[in-house]
BATITOR-730728 format. One line per 10 residues: their letters; for each residue x, y, z of C-alpha. Coordinates in nm, 2 decimals, padded with zeros to 4 digits, always signed. Example, Ala and Ser with C-alpha at 12.3 -4.5 7.8 and 13.67 -1.06 7.14 Angstrom:
REM BATITOR-730728
as = +01.23:-00.45:+00.78; +01.37:-00.11:+00.71
REM end
This chain:
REM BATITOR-730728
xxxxxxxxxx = +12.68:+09.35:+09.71; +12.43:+09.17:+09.89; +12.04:+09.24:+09.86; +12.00:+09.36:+10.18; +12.31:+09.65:+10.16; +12.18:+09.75:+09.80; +11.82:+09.81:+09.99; +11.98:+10.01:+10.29; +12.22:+10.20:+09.99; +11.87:+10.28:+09.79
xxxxxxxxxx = +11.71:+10.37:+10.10; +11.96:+10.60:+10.21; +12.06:+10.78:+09.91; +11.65:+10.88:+09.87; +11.66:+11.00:+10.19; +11.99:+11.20:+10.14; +11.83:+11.34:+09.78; +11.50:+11.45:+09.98; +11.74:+11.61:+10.21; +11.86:+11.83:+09.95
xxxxxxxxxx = +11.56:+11.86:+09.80; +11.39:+12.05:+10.06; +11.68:+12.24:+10.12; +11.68:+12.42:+09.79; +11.32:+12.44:+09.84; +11.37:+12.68:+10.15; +11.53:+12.92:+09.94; +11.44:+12.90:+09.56; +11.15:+13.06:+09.47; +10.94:+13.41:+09.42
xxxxxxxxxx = +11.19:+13.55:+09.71; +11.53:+13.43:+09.67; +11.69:+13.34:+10.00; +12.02:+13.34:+10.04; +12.14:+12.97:+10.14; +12.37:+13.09:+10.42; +12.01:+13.23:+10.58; +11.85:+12.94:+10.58; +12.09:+12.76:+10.73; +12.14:+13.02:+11.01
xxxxxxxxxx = +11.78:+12.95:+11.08; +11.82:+12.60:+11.07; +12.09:+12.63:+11.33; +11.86:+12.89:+11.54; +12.07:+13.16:+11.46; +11.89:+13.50:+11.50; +12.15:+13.72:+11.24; +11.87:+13.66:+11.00; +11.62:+13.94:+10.95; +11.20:+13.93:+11.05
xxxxxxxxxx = +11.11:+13.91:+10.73; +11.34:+13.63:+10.57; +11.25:+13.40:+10.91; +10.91:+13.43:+10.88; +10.93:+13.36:+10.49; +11.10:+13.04:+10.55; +10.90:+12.92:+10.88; +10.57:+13.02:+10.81; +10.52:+13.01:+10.37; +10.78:+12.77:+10.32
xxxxxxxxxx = +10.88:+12.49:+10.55; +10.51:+12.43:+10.62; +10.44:+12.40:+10.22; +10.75:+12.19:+10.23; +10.61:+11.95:+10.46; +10.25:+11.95:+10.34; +10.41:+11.86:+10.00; +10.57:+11.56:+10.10; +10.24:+11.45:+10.27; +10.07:+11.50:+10.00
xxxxxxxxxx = +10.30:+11.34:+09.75; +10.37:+11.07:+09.97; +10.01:+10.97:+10.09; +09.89:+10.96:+09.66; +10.20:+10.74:+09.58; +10.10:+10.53:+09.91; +09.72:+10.51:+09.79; +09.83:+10.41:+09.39; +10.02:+10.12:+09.54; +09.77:+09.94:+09.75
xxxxxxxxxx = +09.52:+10.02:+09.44; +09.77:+09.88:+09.20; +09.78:+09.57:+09.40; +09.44:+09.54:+09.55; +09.34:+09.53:+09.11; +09.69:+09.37:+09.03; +09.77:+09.66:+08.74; +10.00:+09.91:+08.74; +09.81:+10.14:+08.58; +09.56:+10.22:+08.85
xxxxxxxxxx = +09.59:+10.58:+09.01; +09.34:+10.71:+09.30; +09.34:+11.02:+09.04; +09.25:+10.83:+08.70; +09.01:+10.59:+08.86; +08.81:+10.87:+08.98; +08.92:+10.87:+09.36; +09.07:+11.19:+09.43; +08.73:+11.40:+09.25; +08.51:+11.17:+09.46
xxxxxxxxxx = +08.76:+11.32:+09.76; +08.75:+11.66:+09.61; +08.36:+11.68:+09.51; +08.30:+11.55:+09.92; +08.53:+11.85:+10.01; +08.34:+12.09:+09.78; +07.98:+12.02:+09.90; +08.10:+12.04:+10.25; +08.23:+12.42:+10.18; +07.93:+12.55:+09.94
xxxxxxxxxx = +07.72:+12.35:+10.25; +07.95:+12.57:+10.49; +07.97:+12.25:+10.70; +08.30:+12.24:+10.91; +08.28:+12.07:+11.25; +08.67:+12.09:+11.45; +08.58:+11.75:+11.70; +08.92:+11.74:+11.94; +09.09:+11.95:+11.73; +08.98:+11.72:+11.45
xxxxxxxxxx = +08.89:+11.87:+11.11; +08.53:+11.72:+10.93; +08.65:+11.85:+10.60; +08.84:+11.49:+10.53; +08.57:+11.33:+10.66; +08.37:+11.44:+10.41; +08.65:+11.37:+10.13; +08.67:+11.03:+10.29; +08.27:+11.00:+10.23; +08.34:+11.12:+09.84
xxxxxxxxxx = +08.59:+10.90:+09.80; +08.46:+10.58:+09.94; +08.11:+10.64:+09.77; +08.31:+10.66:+09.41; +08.51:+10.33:+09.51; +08.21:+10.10:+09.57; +08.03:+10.27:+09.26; +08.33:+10.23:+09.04; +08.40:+09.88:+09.16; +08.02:+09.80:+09.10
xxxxxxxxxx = +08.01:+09.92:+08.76; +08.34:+09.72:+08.65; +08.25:+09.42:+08.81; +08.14:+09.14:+08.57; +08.01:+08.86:+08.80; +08.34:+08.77:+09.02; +08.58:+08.92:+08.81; +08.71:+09.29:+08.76; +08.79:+09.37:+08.39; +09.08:+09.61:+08.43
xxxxxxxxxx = +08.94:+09.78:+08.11; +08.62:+09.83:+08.22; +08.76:+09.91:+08.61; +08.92:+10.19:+08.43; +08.69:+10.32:+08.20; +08.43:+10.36:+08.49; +08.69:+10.56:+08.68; +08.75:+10.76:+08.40; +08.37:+10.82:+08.39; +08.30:+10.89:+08.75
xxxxxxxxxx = +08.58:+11.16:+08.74; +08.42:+11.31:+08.40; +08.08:+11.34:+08.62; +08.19:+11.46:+08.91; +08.43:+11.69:+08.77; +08.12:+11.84:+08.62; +07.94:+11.86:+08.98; +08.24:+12.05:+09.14; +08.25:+12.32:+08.84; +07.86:+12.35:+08.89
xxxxxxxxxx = +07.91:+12.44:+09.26; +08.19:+12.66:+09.22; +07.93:+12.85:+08.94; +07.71:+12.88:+09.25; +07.99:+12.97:+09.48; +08.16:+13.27:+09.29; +08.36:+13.42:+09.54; +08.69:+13.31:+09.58; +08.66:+13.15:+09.24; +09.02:+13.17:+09.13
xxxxxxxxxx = +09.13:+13.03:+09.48; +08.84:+12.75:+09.37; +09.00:+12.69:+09.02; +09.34:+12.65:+09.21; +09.24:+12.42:+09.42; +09.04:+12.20:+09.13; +09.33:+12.20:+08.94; +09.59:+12.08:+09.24; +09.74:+12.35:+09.44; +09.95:+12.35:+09.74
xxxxxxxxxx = +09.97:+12.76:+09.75; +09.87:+12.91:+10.11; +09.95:+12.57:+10.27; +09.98:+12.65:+10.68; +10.05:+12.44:+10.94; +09.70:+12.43:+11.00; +09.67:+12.24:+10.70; +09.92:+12.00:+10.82; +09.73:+11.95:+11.20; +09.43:+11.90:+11.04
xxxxxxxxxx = +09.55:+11.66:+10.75; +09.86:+11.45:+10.94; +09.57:+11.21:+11.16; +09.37:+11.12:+10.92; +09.68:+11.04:+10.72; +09.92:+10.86:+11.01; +09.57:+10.66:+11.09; +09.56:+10.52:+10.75; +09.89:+10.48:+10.71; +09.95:+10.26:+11.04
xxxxxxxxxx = +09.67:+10.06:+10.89; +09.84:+10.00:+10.57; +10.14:+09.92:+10.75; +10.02:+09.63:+10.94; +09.87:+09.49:+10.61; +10.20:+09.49:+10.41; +10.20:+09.13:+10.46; +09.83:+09.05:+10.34; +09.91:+09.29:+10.07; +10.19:+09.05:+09.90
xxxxxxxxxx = +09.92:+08.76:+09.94; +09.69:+08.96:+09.75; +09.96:+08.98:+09.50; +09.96:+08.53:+09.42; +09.57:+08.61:+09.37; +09.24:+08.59:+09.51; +09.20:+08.26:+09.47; +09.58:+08.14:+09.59; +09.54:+08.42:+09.89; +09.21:+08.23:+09.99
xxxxxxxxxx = +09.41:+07.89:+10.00; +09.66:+08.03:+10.22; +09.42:+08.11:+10.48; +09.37:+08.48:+10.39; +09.03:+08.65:+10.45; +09.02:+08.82:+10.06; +08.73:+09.04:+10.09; +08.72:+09.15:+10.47; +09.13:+09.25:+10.39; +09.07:+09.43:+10.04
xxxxxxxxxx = +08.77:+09.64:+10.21; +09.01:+09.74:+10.47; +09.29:+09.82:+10.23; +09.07:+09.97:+10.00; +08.85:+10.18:+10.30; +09.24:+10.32:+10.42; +09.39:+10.36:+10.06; +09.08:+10.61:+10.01; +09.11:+10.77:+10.36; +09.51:+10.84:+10.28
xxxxxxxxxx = +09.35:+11.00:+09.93; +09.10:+11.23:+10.06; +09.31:+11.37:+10.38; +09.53:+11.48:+10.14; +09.31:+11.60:+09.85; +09.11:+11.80:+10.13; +09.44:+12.06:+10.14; +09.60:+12.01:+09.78; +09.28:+11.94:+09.59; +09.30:+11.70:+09.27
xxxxxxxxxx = +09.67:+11.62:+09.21; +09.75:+11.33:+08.92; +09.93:+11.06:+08.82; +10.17:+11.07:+09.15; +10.01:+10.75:+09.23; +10.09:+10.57:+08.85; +10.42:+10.69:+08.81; +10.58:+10.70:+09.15; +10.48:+10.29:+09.23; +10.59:+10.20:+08.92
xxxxxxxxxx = +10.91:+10.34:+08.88; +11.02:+10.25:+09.28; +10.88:+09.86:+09.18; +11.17:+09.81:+08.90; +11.41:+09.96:+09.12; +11.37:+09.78:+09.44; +11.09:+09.49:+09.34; +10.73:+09.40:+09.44; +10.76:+09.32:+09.82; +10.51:+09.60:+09.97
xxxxxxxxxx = +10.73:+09.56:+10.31; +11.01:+09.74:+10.09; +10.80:+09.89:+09.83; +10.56:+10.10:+10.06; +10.83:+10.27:+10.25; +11.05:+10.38:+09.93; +10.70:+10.46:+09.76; +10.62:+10.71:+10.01; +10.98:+10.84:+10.01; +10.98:+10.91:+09.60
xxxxxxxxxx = +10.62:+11.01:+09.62; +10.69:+11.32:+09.87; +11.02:+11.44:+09.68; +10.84:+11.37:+09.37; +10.59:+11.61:+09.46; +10.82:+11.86:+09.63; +11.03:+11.88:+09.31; +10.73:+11.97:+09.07; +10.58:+12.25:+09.38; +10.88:+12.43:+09.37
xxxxxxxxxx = +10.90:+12.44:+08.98; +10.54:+12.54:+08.99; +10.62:+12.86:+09.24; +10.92:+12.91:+09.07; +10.87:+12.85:+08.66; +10.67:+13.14:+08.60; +10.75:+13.40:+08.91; +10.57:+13.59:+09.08; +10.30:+13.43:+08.92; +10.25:+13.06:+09.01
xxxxxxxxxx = +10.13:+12.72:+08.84; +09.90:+12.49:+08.98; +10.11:+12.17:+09.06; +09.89:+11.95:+08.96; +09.96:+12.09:+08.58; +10.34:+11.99:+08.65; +10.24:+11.64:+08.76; +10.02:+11.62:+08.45; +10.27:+11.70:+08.20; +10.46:+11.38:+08.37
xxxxxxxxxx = +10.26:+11.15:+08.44; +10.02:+11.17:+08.14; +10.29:+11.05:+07.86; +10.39:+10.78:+08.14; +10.00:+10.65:+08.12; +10.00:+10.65:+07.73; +10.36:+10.46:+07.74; +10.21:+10.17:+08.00; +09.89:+10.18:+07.82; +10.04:+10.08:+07.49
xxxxxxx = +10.24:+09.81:+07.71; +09.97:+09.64:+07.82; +09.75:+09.68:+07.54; +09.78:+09.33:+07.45; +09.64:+09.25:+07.84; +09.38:+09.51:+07.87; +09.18:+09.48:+07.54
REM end
């Protein structure tokens, strides 16, 4: 089998497996559904009752599609990180990204600032804001004159998040009323996800996205080295701020709705490099596809696992991704220290 079949056959089995991924969504969960319903609705059949149809077009398919987004814009983010620092252990979420997102999204709603500009949200403006600002500090207390100790690069990130961790639990002290909805939200949550989430998430994230699309090329440069990338004609610095300024903006759209989610963006990248190799043309694409059925997977065992009751998603992730750190970690121990 040639190279190019074996992409199109990895390609379309993920996109078959999503498939079936959200279709089991649609009916697992606190209510069960029967299957035949939801494919009645699917079809636009009308023998299904008020109740079920609104269950599965108003709570369901909408947190279907937000998980995906989500899941699919952190495991989009970790991968232009990973190769902006060339290490696959960078995450938006370990590096401190996604609480510099979240803390932006948390001042803005104890500051009860929310501005709609054509139909535009501000909210991830103000997660973009959080997240750049922890970037360029993160970046400027790793760098060692022209180099960036991956170490140290990670330590601060670990640092920043530690800090402003702390600032969003002070606010929500402050802010006491919908606390639990607040704790939620800290902790990664996709419950109550509407399609106004989606409308006021999907620009911001398309925007980005587009942007990171026409840099796939730039982005394997960046891959030979700063130096080598420079020799081939590549502006280094101008392209990593605009990779770096769109990786972030992809983060804190999504963390606006689902709040701090981890480790999507280490173990997704990682996992879809060894399978289909480290050309971001192919790479990106099949990222975002494992990165939304990732996510989909561990929100449905979250509102499933423990019904009625349900788990904040970001636990599930955790549980994953944070034995997966420890095992590249001890990997590229030799590297790092």
């Amino acid at each position: 089998m040639t190279e190019y079949k074996k992409n199109i056959l990895v390609y379309l089995v993920a996109v078959i497996v999503l498939i079936l991924i959200g279709f089991t969504a649609l009916f697992i969960g606190s209510s069960y559904i029967n299957p035949i319903d939801v494919i009645s609705y699917i079809l636009n059949n009308n023998q299904i009752s008020a109740s079920t149809a609104i269950i599965i077009s108003e709570i369901r398919l909408p947190r279907i599609i937000l998980a995906f987004i989500v899941g699919a814009g952190l495991a989009v983010a970790g991968s232009v990180f990973q190769a902006i620092i060339r290490n696959p252990m960078v995450d938006p979420y370990i590096i401190g990204i996604s609480a510099g997102a979240g803390t932006g999204v948390m001042v803005a709603l104890f500051l009860g600032i929310e501005i709609s500009v054509l139909n535009l949200s501000s909210i991830p403006v103000f997660a973009f804001i959080g997240a750049v600002s922890t970037v360029f500090i993160v970046y400027q207390l790793a760098k060692v004159g022209k180099k960036l100790p991956v170490l140290t690069f990670l330590l601060a990130g670990v640092a920043m998040s530690f800090i402003l961790n702390s600032v969003m639990s002070f606010l929500m002290v402050l802010r006491t009323e919908n606390l639990q909805q607040l704790v939620y939200w800290l902790m990664g949550s996709l419950a109550g996800s509407s399609w106004s989430d989606i409308q006021m998430v999907l620009p911001y994230f398309l925007a980005a996205l587009a942007v990171i699309v026409f840099y796939l090329k730039d982005l394997n440069i960046l891959l030979l080295g700063e130096e080598s990338a420079a020799h081939l004609g590549l502006n280094v610095e101008r392209t990593k701020i605009i990779l770096l300024g769109s990786a972030s903006l992809i983060t804190a759209s999504v963390v606006s709705v689902s709040g701090s989610i981890g480790f999507i963006g280490l173990v997704v990248p990682h996992i879809t490099r060894m399978i289909i190799g480290p050309d971001h043309r192919k790479l990106i694409p099949l990222t975002a596809l494992f990165g939304g059925g990732f996510l989909l997977v561990a929100d449905t065992a979250a509102r499933t696992i423990m019904a009625p009751m349900e788990l904040p998603v970001g636990i599930i992730t955790a549980l994953a991704g944070g034995p997966y750190f420890i095992h590249l970690l001890r990997n590229k121990s030799k590297n790092i220290w």
